[in-house]
C-alpha positions, -999 to +999 in steps of 0.1 A: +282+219-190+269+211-159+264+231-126+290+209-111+315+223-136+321+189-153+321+182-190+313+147-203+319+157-242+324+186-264+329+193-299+343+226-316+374+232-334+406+222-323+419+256-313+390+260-294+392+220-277+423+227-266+421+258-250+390+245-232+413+215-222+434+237-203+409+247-179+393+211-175+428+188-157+424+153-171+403+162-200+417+152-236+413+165-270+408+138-300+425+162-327+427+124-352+385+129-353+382+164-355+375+177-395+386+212-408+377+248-406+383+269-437+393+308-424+385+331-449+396+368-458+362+391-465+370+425-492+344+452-501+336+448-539+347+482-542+381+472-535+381+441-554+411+450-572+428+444-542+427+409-541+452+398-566+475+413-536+463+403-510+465+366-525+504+375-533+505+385-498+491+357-484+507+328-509+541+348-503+536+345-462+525+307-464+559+302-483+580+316-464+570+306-432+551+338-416+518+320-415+533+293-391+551+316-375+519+338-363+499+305-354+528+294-335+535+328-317+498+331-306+501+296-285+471+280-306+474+246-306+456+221-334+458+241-363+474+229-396+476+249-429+476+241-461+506+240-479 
């Protein structure tokens, strides 16, 4: 960015693009060229026998909806999930 507070281009991801978009009027986000961002979940090993839960957990939330439901509470914008 330049002193004169004026972006020519900028790549990131696209929850990131369009929250900078909001503070730049007239600027515009190409979400059709942006790729993906895995997010991932990090367990100590000694509580790797959590995990088989914590996938339940997750796989049950995607299904039902709560995953969308979060992204879509927290005003991100850009993000899809995997089905």
């Amino acid at each position: 960015m330049e002193q004169s507070g004026r972006i020519d281009v900028f790549s990131s991801n696209k929850a990131i693009l369009y929250e900078m978009s909001d503070a730049f009027p007239g600027s515009r986000v190409f979400a059709d060229v942006i790729g993906y961002e895995s997010m991932s979940i990090g367990i100590l090993k000694a509580r790797a026998a959590t995990i088989p839960k914590i996938n339940d957990w997750i796989d049950g939330a995607m299904q039902q909806g709560q995953i969308n439901e979060m992204v879509k509470n927290s005003g991100l914008r850009g993000i899809l999930l995997a089905k």
